[in-house]
C-alpha positions as CSV (number, residue, x, y, z in Angstrom):
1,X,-3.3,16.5,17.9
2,X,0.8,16.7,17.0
3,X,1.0,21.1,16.2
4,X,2.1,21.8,12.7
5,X,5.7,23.3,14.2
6,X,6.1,19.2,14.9
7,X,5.5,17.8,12.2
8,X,7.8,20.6,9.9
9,X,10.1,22.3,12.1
10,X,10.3,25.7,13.5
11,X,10.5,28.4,10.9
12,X,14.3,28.4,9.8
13,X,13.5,24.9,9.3
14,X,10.5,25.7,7.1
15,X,12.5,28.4,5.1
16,X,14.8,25.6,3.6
17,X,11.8,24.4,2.0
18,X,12.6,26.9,-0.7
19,X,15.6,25.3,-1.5
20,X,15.0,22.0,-2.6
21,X,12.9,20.1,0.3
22,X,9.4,21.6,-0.5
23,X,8.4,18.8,-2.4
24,X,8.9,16.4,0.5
25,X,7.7,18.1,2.9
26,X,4.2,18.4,1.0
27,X,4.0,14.7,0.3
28,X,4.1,14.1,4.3
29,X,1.6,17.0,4.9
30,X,-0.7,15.3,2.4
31,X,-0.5,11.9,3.9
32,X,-1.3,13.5,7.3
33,X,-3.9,15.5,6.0
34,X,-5.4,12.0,4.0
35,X,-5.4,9.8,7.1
36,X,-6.9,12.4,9.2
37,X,-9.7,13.4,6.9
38,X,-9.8,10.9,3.8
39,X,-8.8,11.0,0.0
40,X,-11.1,14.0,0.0
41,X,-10.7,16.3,2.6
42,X,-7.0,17.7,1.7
43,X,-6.3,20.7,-1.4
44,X,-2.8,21.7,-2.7
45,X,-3.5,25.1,-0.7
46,X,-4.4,22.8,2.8
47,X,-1.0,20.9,2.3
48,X,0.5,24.6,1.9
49,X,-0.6,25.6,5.1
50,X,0.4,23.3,7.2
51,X,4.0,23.4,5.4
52,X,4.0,26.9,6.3
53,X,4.2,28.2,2.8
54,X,2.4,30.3,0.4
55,X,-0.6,28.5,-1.6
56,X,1.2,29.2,-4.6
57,X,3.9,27.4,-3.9
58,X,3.2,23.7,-4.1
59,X,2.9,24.6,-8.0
60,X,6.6,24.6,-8.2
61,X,6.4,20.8,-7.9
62,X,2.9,19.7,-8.7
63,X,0.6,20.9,-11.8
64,X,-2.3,20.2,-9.6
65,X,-4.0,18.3,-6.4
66,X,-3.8,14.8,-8.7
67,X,-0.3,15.1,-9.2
68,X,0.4,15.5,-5.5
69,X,-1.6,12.0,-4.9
70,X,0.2,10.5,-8.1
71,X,3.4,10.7,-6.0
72,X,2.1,9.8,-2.7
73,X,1.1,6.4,-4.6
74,X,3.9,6.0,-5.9
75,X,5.9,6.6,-2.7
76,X,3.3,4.0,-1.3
77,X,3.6,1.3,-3.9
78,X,7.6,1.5,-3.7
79,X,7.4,1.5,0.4
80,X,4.5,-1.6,-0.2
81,X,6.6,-3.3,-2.4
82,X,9.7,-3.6,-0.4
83,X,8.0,-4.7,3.0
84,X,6.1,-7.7,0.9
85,X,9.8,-8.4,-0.5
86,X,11.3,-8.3,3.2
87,X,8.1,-10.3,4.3
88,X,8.5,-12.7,1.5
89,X,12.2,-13.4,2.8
90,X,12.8,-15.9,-0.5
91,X,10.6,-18.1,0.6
92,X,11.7,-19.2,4.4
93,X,11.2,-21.2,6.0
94,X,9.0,-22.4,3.8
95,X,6.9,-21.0,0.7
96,X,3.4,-21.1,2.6
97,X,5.0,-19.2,5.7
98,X,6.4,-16.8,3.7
99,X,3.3,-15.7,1.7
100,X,1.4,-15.8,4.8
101,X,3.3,-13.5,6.1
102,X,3.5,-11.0,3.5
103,X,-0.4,-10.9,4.2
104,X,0.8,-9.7,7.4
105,X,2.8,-7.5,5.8
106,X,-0.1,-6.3,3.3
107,X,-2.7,-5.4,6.4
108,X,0.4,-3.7,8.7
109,X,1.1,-1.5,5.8
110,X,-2.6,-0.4,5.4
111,X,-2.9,0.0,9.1
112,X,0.4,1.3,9.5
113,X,0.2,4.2,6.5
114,X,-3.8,5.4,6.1
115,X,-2.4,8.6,4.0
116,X,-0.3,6.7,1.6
117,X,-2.7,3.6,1.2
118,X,-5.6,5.5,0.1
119,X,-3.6,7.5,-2.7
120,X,-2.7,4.1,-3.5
121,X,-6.0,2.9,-4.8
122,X,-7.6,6.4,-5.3
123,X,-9.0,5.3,-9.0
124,X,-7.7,3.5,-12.1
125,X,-6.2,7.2,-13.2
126,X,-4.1,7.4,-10.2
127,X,-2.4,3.6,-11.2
128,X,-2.6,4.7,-15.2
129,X,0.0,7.5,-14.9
130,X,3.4,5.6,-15.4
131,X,5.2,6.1,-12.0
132,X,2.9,4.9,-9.5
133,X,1.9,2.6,-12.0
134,X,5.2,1.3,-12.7
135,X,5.5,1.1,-8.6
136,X,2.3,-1.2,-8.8
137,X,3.4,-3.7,-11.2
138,X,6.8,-4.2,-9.0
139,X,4.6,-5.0,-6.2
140,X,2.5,-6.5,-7.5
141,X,5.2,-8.7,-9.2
142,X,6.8,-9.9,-6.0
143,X,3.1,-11.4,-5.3
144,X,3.0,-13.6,-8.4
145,X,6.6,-14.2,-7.6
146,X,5.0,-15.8,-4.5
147,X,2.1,-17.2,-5.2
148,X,4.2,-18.9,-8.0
149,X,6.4,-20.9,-6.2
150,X,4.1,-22.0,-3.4
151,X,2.1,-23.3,-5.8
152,X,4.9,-25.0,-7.6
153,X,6.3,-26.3,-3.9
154,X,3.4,-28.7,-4.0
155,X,2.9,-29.6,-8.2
156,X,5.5,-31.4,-10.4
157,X,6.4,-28.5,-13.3
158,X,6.1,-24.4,-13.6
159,X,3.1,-23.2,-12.9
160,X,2.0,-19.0,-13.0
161,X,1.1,-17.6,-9.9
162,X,-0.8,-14.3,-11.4
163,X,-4.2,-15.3,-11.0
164,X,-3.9,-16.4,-7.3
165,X,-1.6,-13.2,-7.0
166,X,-4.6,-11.4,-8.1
167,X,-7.2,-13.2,-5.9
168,X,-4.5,-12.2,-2.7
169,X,-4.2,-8.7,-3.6
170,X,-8.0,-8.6,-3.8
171,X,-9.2,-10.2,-0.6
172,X,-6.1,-8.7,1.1
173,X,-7.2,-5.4,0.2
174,X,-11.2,-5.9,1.0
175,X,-9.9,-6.4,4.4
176,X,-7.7,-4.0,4.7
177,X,-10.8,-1.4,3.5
178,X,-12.9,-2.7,6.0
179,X,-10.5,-2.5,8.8
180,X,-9.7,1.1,7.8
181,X,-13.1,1.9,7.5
182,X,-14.1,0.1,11.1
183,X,-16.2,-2.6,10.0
184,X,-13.5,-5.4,10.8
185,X,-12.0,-5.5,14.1
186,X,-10.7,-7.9,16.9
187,X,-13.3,-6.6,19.6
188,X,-16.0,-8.0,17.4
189,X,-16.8,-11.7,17.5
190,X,-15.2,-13.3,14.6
191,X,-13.9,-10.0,13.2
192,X,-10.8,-10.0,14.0
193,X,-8.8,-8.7,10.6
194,X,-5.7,-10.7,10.9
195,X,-7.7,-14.1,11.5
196,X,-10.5,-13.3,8.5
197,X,-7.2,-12.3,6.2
198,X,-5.2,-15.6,7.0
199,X,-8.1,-17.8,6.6
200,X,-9.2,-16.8,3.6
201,X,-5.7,-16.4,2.0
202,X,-5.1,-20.1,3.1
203,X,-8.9,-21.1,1.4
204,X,-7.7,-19.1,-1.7
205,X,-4.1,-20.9,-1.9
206,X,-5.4,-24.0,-1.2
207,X,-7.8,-23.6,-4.0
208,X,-5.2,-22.6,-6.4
209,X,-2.8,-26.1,-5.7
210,X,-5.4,-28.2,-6.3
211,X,-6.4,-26.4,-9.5
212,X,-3.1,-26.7,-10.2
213,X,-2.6,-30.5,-9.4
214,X,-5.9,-31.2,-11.5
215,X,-4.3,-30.0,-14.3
216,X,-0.7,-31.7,-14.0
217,X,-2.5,-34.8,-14.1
């Protein structure tokens, strides 16, 4: 296991933290603290410790525990949001490769970032306080934004994207849970995470086009 001293520096390192990089450097001790031991397992005083600082002083920058995980979600949804818009890449080569691949995207991040993915969807109160919630609707925007045009690549006339945006975001997410969690994973036959996520995005989208064809007729 990585020693606190790597993680936050030595201790003229962690003395700075009194001027100005405190909050930071509890954010990143709460997401390793989250993806060790789960949503949780961490306090405000936990994420003190391993900064190296007194248990009174995460208070200078959060009210409480909730308002630490407020910002790690909303850190999360603006780093979430800008690897679907990379993954997206305006469309190329071609709208269906694209939002594939920001599926790709979707499960890397979850993989990639335990800590930050978990404050992410802690509970609807997390999302209902404005700046992780504001950070969720971006994301979740560059989805429709998505969804929308590959469905309109293959129907004459606009069509909206947010209900297959939603259906994505869903199914991405159950298997992102379950890969976090163990239950999915390539050493089990058929479980491979990747494979379950592309086929049933590609079920989903197909599903949405020809609802969408039906209804251009």
């Amino acid at each position: 296991m990585t020693g606190r001293g790597d993680w936050f520096g030595d201790k003229e390192e962690r003395r700075s933290y009194h001027h100005g990089r405190l909050k930071d450097a509890l954010v990143e001790a709460a997401r390793r603290l989250v993806a060790e031991r789960g949503l949780a397992g961490f306090t405000l005083a936990d994420a003190a410790k391993l900064v190296g600082v007194t248990a009174a002083a995460p208070y200078r920058h959060f009210s409480d525990r909730n308002a630490l995980v407020e910002e790690m979600a909303r850190r999360g949804f603006e780093q979430f949001g800008e690897r679907l818009h990379k993954a997206w890449d305006l469309g190329q080569p071609n709208p269906r490769t694209a939002l594939a691949r920001m599926g790709e995207a979707y499960l890397d991040f979850a993989r990639q970032e335990p800590g930050l993915y978990s404050a992410m969807f802690s509970n609807i109160q997390t999302l209902s306080a404005p700046a992780p919630g504001t950070a969720a609707t971006k994301a979740l925007d560059v989805l429709r934004t998505a969804a929308q045009v590959t469905i309109e690549a293959s129907v004459p006339g606009p069509a909206d994207g947010r209900e297959l945006a939603f259906r994505l975001w869903a199914y991405a997410h159950g298997v992102a849970t379950l890969t976090l969690a163990g239950h999915l994973d390539p050493a089990f036959e058929g479980g491979d995470p990747g494979h379950v996520l592309r086929q049933g995005s590609a079920a989903l989208i197909d599903a949405a086009i020809k609802r969408a064809q039906a209804i251009s007729r």
